[in-house]
C-alpha positions as CSV (number, residue, x, y, z in Angstrom):
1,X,-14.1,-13.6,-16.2
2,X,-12.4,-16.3,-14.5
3,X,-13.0,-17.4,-10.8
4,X,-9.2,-15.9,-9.6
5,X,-10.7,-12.1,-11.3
6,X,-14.1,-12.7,-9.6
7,X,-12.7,-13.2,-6.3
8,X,-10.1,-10.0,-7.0
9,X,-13.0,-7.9,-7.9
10,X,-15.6,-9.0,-5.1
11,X,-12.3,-8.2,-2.6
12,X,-11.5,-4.8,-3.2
13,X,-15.7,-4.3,-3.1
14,X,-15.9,-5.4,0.1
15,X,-12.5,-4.7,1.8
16,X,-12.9,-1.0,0.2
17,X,-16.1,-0.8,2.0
18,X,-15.8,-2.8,4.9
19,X,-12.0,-3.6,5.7
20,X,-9.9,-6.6,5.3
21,X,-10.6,-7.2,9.1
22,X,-14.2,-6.7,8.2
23,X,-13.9,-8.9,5.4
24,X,-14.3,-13.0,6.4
25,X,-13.5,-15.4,3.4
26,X,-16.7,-16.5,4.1
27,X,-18.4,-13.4,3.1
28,X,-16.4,-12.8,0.4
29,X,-17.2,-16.7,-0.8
30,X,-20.9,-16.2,-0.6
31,X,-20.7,-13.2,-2.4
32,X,-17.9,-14.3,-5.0
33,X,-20.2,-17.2,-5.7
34,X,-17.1,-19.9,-5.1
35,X,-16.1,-22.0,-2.5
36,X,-13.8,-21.5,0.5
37,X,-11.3,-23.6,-0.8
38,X,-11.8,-21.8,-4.3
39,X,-10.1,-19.1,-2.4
40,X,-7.8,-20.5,-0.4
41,X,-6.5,-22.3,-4.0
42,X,-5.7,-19.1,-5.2
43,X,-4.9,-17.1,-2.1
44,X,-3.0,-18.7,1.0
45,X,-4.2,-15.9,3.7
46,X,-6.1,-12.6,3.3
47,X,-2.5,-10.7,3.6
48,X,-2.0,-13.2,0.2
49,X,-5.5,-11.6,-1.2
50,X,-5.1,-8.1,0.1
51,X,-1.7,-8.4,-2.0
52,X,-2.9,-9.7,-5.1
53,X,-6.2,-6.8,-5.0
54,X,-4.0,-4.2,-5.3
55,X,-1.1,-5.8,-7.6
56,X,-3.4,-7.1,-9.9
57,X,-4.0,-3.3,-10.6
58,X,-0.7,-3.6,-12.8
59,X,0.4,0.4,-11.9
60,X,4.0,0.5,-12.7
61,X,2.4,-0.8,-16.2
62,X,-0.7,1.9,-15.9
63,X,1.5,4.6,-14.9
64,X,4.5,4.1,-17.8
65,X,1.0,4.5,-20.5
66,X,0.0,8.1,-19.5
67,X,-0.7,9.5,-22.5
68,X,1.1,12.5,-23.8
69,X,-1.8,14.9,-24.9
70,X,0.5,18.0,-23.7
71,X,1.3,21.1,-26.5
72,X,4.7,22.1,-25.1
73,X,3.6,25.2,-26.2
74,X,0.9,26.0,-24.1
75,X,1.7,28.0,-20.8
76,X,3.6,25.7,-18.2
77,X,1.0,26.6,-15.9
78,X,-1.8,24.9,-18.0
79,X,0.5,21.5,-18.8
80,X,0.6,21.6,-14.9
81,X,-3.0,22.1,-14.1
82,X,-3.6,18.9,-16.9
83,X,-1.1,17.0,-15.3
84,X,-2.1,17.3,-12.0
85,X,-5.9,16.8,-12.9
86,X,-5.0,13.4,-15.5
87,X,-3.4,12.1,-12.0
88,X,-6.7,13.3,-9.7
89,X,-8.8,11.5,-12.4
90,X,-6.8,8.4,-12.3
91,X,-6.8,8.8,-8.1
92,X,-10.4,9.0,-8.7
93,X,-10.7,5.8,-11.1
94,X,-9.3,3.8,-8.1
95,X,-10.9,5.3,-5.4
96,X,-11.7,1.9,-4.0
97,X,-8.1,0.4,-3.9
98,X,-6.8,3.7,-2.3
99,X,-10.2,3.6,0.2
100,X,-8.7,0.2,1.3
101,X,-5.1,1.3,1.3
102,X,-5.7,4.0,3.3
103,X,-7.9,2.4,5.9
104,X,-6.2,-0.7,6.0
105,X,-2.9,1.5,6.4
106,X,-4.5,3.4,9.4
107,X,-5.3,0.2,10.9
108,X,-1.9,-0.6,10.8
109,X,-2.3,-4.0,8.8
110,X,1.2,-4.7,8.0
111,X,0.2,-5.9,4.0
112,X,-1.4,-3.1,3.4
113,X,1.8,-0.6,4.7
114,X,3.7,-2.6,2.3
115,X,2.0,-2.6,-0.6
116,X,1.0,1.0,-0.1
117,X,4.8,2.0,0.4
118,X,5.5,0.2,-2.8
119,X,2.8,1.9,-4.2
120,X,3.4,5.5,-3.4
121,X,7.1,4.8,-4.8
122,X,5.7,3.7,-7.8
123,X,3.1,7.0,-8.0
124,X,6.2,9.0,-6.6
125,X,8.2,7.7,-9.8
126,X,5.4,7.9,-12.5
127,X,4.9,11.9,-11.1
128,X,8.5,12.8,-11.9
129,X,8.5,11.2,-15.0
130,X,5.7,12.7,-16.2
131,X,6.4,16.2,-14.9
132,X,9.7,15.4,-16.9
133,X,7.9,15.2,-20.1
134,X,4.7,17.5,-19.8
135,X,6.7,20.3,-17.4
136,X,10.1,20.2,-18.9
137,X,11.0,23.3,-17.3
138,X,10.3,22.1,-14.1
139,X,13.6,19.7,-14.9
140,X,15.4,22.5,-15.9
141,X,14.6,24.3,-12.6
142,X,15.8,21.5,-10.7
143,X,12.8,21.1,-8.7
144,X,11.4,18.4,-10.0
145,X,11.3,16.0,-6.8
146,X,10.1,18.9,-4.7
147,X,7.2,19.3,-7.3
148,X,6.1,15.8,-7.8
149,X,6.2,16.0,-3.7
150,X,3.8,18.7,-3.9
151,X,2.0,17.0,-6.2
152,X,1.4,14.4,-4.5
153,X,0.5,15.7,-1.3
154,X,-2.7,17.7,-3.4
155,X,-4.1,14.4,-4.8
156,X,-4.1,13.2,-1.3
157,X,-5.2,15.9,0.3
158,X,-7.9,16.1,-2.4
159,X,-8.5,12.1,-2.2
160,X,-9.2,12.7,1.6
161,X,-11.4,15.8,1.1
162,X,-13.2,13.6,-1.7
163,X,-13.8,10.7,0.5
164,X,-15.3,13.1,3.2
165,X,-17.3,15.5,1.7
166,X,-19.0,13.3,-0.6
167,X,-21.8,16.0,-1.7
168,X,-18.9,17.8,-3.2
169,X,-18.3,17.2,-7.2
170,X,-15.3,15.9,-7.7
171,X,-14.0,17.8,-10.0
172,X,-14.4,21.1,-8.4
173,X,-12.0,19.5,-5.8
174,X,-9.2,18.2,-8.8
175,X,-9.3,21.9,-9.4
176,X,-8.1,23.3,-6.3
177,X,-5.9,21.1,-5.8
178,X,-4.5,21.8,-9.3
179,X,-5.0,25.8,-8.5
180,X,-2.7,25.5,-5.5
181,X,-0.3,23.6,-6.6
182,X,-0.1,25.5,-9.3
183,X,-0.3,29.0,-7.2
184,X,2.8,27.7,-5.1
185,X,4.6,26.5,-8.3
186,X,4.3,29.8,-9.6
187,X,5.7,31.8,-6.4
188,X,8.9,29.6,-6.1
């Protein structure tokens, strides 16, 4: 792993926990095992680093590669529940990146509101195209904007009721979000 990837990774583990307020370069020097000026070489400012944590991610990338496990045959309202649950899992996967997102959006630190913008565009986009090849019908409702919407607003909701009630398995919570969105789906 190279020193640029060490510092990324140490980042998010302490921003995600701690904030990028709450985050010197300092700290995250000691604990990346580098220099200052190792970071600094890499990153001009924290906004610079903050930037880089969460593009490094490569989404637009991740998001195109969903695979297409879906039988078009199966009922539309189990290729829903799948598709809403492969997002919750993936949601899940980066827990720490949206952790810091969201707290660092909160805070209103102005990196963070544009990369998560950019980001939720980009999750907004890879929604409708997958509802366009795993929900077909949805398409040919015309509702597909107004279900990745939906969508979207579950995993969040589900995201925040994740991050606190920890003691809750996760996947319970993927479920009801899938459930209601698929409930309200349904009755449309």
């Amino acid at each position: 792993m190279s020193v640029r990837e060490r510092v990324l990774d140490t980042a998010l583990a302490l921003m995600s926990e701690r904030g990028a307020e709450g985050t010197s370069m300092r700290q995250l020097a000691a604990a990346s095992g580098v220099q200052v000026a190792a970071i600094y070489h890499y990153f001009p400012s924290k906004d610079a680093l903050l930037t880089a944590v969460i593009d490094e991610r490569q989404y637009h990338a991740r998001l195109a590669d969903q695979p297409n496990d879906v039988d078009l045959a199966d009922p539309v309202e189990d290729r829903l529940t799948a598709t809403v649950l492969m997002f919750w899992n993936g949601a899940l996967d980066e827990s720490p990146v949206l952790k810091l997102l969201l707290g660092e959006g909160l805070r209103a630190e102005p990196a963070a509101q544009q990369v998560g913008s950019e980001l939720l565009a980009t999750f907004r986009a890879g929604v409708v195209d997958q509802l366009r090849v795993r929900v077909p019908e949805v398409v040919e409702a015309g509702d597909v904007g107004a279900v990745a919407e939906i969508m979207i607003g579950q995993i969040l909701s589900a995201f925040i009721r994740y991050t606190f009630e920890p003691q809750r398995d996760p996947a319970e919570i993927g479920a009801e979000a899938a459930a209601a969105l698929v409930s309200t789906i349904s009755t449309i």
